[in-house]
N, C-alpha and C positions, 0 to 999 in steps of 0.2 A: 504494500500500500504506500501510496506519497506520502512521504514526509511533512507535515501541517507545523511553520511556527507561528505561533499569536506574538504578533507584534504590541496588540493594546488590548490586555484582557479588560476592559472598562467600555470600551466600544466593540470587543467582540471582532475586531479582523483577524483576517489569517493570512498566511501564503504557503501557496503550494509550491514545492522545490520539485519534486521528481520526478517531474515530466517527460515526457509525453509517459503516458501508462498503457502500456499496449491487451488491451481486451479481443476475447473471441466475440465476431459476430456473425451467424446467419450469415450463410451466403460466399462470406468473402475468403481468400487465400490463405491467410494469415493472420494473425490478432493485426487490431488496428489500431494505431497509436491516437490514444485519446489526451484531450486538454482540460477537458470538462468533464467529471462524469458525475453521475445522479446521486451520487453518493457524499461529493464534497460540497463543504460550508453547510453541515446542517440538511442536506438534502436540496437540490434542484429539479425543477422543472426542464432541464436541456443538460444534454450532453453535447460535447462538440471532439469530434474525431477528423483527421485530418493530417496530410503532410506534403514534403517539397514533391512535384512532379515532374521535372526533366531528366531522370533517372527509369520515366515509367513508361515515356513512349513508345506505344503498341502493345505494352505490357497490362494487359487488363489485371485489377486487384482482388475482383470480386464476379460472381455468378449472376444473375437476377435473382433479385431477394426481394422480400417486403420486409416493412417495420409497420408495428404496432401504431407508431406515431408517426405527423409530417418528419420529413426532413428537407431541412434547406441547404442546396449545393450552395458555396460561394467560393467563386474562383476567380483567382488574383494573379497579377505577376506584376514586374516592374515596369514595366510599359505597355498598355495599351493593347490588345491584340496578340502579347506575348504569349498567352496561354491558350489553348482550345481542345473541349472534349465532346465527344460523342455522348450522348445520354439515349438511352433505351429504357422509356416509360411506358410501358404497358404496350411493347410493341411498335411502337412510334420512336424515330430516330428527330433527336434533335440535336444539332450544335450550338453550344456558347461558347464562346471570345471570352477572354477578358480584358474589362471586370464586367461579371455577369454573375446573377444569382437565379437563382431556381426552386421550386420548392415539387416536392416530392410529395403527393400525398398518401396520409395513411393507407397499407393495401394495395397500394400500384405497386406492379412488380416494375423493376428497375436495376440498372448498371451502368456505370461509364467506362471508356477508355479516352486515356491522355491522348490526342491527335498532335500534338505539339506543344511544346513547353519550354519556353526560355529559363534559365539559371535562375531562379526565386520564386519561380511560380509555384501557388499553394492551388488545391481545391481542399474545401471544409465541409463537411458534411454534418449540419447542425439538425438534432435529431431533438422535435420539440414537442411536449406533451404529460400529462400526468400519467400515462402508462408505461414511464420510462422503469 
């Protein structure tokens, strides 16, 4: 488990040190390294998994899977257009650019693949909901 220090027991903050935590999910390759999970500060409403992508082009991470909850794609990189993924949403092929965000609804089956990814580009797959 991460590391948790309370910086101000009086106001109740924390911080998490030992990131990324890599969990099993449905579906995918390998555990996925998470930033978020439902479990810290007390319990959350989101987890959020995610990591660098120009190490992954053509290299898909995951099957078609569902999630109990939305989740939201968000894919970044350091310029403009630097990143792009294929997404397969219930059958249906979409591409985003980035920056581009996406949300994924509960029960659609879904995967992506990195089409192209310059040096810093992230996709974040923010999984949101009380049946986390």
């Amino acid at each position: 488990m991460s590391e948790i220090v309370t910086e101000d027991p009086l106001a109740g903050s924390s911080i998490v040190t030992d990131l990324p935590i890599p969990l099993a999910v449905a579906g995918h390759h390998q555990p996925a390294p998470f930033y978020l999970t439902a479990d810290m500060f007390g319990g959350l409403p989101v987890q959020l998994a995610g990591g660098e992508l120009s190490g992954l082009v053509g290299k898909p991470v995951a099957a078609p899977h569902t999630h109990e909850v939305d989740e939201i794609y968000l894919l970044v990189s350091p310029n403009p257009g630097g990143a792009r993924i294929e997404v397969l949403l219930d059958g249906v092929r979409h591409e985003l650019s980035s920056p581009a965000a996406m949300r994924i609804p509960a029960g659609s089956e879904h995967c992506f693949l990195t089409l192209e990814a310059e040096v810093g580009s992230y996709c974040f797959g923010m999984l949101v909901g009380d049946g986390l």
